[in-house]
N, C-alpha and C positions, 0 to 999 in steps of 0.2 A: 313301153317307154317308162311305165311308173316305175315295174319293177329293177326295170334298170339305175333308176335313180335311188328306191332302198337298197340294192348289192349297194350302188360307192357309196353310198351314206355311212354302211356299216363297216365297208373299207376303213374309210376315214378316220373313223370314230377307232376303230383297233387298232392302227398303227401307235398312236401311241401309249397303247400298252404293251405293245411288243416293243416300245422303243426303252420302256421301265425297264425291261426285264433285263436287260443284259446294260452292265455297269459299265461305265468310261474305266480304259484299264491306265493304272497307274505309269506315269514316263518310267519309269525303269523296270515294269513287268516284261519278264521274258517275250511276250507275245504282241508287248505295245508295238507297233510297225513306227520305223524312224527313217526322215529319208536326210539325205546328205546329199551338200552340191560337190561333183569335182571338175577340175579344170579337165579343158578337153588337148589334148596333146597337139601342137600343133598352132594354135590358136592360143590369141590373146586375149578374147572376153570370152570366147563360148564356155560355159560349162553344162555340165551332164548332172540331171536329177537322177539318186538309185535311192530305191524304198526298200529299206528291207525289216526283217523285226532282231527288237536288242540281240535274241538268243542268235539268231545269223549274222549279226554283224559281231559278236564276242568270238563265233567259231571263227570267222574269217580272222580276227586279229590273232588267234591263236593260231591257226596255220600261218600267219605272216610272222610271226615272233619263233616260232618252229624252221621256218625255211631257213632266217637269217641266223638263228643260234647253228643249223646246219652248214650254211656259208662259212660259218665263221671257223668252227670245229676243221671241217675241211681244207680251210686254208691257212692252220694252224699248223695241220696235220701234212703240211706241203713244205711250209716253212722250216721242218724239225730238220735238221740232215743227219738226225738218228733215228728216224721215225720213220 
């Protein structure tokens, strides 16, 4: 029993030096995790929590900026009636 109670004493006592060690990362560090609410399709109040960190939510907006400049090219390219 004692010794059980020196282990968590010194648990305890170490957590928060491991809690120093690693620093709160800046909101727009690539690694920071950000979540955002969206509405849920279908539905008028529900929405959906997603977590993700800055650097994946920048690729996502860059493949969605990618696709519609590709929409748009494409149906430029439909429009031409010399193309």
């Amino acid at each position: 029993m004692f010794k059980a109670v020196i282990a968590s004493s010194l648990i305890v006592m170490a957590m928060p030096a491991l809690a120093q060690d690693k620093a709160p990362l800046d909101k727009n560090d690539p690694d920071a995790v950000r979540c955002k609410r969206f509405q849920v399709t279908g539905s008028l109040v529900k929405k959906e929590r997603v977590c993700k960190t800055n650097a994946e939510w920048r690729a996502i907006s860059e493949q969605q900026n990618r696709d519609a400049d590709d929409i748009i090219t494409r149906s430029r390219a439909g429009m031409n009636p010399n193309g």
